[in-house]
Backbone as ProteinMPNN parsed JSONL, in Angstrom:
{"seq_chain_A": "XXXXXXXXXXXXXXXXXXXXXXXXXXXXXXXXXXXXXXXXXXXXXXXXXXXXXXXXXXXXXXXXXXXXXXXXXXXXX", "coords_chain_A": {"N_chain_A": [[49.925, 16.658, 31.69], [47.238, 15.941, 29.043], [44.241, 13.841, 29.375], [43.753, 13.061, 26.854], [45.649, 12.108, 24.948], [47.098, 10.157, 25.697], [48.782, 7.081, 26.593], [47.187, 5.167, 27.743], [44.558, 5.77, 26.783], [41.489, 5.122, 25.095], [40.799, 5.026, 22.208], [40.003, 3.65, 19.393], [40.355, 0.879, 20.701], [38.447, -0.705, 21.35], [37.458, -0.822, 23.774], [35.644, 0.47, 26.332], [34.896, 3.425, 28.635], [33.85, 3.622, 30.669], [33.939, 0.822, 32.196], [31.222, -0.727, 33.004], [29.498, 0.457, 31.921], [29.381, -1.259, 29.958], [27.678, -3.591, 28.857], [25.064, -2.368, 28.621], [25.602, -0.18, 26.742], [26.439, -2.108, 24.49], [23.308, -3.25, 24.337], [22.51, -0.564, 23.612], [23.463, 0.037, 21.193], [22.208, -2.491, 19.29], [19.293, -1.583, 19.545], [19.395, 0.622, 18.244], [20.336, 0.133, 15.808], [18.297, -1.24, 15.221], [16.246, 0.414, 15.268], [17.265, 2.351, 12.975], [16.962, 0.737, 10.884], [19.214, -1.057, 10.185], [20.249, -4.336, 9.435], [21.75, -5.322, 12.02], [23.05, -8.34, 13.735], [24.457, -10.466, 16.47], [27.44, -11.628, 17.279], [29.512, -11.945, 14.306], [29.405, -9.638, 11.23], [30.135, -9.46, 9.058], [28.255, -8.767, 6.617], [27.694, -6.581, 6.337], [27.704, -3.156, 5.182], [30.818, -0.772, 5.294], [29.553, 1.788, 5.474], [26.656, 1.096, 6.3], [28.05, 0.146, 9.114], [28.854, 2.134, 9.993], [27.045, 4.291, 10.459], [25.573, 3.161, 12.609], [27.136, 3.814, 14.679], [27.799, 6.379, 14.33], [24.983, 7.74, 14.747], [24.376, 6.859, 17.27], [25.934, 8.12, 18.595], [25.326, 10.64, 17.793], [22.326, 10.436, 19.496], [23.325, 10.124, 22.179], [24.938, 12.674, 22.805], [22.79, 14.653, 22.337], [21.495, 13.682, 24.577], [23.001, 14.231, 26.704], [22.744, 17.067, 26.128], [20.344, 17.73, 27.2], [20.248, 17.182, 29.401], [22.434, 19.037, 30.396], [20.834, 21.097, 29.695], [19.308, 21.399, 31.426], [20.389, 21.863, 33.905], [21.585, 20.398, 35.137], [24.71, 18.608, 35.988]], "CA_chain_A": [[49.575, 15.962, 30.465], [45.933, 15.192, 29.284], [44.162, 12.676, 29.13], [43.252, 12.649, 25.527], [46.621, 11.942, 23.995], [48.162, 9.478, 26.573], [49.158, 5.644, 26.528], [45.964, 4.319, 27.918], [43.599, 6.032, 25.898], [40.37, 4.157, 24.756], [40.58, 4.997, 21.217], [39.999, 2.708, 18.378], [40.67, -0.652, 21.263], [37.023, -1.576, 21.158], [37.121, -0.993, 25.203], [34.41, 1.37, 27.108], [35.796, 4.564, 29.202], [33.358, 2.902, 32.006], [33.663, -1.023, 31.918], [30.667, -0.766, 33.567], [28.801, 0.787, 30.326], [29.876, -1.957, 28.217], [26.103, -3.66, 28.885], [24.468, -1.088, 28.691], [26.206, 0.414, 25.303], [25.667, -3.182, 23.272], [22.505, -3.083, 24.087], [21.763, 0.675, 22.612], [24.218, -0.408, 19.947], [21.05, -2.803, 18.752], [18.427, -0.334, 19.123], [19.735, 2.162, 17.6], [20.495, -0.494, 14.389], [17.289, -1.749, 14.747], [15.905, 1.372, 14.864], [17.804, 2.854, 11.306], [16.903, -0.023, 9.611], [20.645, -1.791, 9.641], [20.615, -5.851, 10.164], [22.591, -5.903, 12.817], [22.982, -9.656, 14.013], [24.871, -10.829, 17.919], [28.311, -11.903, 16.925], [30.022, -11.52, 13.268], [28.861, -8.806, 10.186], [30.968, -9.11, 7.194], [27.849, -8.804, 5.536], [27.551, -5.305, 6.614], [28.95, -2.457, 4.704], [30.96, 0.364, 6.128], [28.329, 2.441, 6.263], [25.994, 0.737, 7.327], [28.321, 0.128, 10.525], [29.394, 3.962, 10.764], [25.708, 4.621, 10.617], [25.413, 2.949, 13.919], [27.732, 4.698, 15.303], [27.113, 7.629, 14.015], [23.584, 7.937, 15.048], [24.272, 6.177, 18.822], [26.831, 9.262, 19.178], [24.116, 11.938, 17.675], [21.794, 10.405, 20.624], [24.438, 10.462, 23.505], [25.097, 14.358, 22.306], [21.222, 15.16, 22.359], [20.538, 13.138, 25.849], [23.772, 15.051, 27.07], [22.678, 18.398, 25.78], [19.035, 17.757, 27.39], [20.92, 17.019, 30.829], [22.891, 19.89, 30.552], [20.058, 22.456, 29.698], [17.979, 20.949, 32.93], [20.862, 22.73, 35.074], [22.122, 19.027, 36.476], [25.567, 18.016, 35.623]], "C_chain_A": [[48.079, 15.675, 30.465], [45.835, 14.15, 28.91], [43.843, 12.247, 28.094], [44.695, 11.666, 24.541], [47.639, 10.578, 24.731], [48.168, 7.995, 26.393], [48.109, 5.033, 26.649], [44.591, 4.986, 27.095], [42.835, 4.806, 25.215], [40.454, 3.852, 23.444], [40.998, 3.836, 20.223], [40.212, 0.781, 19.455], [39.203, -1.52, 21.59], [36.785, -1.362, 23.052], [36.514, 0.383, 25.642], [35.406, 1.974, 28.456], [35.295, 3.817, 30.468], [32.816, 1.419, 31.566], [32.373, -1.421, 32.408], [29.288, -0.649, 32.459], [28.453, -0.032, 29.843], [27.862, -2.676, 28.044], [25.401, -2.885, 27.928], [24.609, -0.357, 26.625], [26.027, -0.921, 24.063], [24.738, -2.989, 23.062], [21.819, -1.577, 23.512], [22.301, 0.33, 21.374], [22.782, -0.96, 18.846], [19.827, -2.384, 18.591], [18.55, 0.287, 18.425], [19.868, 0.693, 15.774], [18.878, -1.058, 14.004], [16.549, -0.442, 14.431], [15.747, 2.496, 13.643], [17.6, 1.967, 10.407], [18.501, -1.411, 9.755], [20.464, -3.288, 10.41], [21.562, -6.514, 11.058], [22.68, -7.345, 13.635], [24.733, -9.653, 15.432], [26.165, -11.509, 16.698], [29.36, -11.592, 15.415], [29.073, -10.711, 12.495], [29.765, -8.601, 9.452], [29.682, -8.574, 6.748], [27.542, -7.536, 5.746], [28.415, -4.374, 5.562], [29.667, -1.231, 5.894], [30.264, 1.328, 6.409], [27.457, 2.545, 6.525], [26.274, 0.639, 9.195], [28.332, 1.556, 10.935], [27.966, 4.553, 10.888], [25.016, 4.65, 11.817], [25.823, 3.663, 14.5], [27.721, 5.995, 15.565], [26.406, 8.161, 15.148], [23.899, 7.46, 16.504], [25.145, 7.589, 19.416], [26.204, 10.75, 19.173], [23.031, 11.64, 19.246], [22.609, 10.739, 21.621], [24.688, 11.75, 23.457], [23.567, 14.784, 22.537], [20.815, 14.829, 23.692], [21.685, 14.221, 27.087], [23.085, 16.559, 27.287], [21.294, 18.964, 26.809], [19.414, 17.677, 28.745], [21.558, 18.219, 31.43], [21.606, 21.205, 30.904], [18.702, 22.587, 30.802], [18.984, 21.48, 33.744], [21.623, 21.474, 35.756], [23.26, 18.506, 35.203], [25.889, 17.004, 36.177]], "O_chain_A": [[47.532, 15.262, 31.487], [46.66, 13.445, 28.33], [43.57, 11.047, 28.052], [44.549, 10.788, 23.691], [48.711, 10.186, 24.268], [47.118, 7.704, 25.821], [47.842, 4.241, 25.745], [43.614, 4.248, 26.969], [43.376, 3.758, 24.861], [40.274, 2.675, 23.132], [42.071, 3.233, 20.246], [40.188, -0.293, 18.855], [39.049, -2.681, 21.971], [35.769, -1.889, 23.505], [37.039, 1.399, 25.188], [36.279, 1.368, 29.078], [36.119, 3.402, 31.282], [31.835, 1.013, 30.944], [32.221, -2.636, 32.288], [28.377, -1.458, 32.283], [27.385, -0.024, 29.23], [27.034, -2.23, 27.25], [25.297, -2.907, 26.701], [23.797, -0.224, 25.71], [25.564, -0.712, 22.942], [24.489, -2.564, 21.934], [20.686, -1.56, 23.031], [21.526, 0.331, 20.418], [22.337, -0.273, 17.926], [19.194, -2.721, 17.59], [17.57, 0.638, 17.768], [19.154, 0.885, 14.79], [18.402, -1.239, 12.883], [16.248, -0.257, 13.252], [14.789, 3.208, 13.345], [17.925, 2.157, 9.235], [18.441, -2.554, 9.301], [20.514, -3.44, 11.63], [22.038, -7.649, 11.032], [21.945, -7.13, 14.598], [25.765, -9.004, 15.264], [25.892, -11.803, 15.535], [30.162, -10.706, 15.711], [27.896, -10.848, 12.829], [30.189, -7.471, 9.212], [29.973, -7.471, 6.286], [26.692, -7.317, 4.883], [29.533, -4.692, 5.156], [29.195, -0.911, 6.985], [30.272, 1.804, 7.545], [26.978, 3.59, 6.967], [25.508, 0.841, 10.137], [27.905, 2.027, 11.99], [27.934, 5.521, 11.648], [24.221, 5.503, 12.213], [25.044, 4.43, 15.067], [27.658, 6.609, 16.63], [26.832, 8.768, 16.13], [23.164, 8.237, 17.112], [24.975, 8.006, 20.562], [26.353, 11.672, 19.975], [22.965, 12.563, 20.059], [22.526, 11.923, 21.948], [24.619, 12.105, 24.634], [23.624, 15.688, 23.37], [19.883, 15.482, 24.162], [21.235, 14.803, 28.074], [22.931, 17.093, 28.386], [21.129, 20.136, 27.146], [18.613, 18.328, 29.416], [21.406, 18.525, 32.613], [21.478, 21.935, 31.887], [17.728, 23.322, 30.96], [18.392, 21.73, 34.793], [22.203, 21.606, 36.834], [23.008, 18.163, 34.048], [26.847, 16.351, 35.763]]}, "name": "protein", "num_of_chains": 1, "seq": "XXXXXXXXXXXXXXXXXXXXXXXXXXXXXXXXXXXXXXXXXXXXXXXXXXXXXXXXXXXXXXXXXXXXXXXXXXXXX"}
């Protein structure tokens, strides 16, 4: 069985593949918003729209894919 489809799967539970990340991943979280422009603020965002949030996301997942890709094409996995 893989591991994409199985009981413990990460998806949609707000929890990090490496608990270890989680740091680490807030803090790009706010870069990356500060960076696009989006008012991201430490605790609640109603006042956000949806895509403003998916924007974040987005874009934090376009970096992680590009810093990946740049890791890869240096020969070091």
């Amino acid at each position: 069985m893989n591991n994409w489809n199985n009981s413990n799967s990460n998806t949609s539970t707000g929890k990090t593949a490496v608990p270890e990340a989680r740091e680490a991943l807030n803090r790009f979280k706010y870069e990356v918003a500060n960076e696009i422009g989006v008012p991201l603020n430490q605790g609640y965002n109603g006042h956000l729209t949806s895509a403003q949030n998916g924007s974040v996301g987005g874009y934090m997942v376009k970096k992680m894919i590009e810093a990946q890709e740049r890791k890869m094409a240096g020969g070091s996995f």
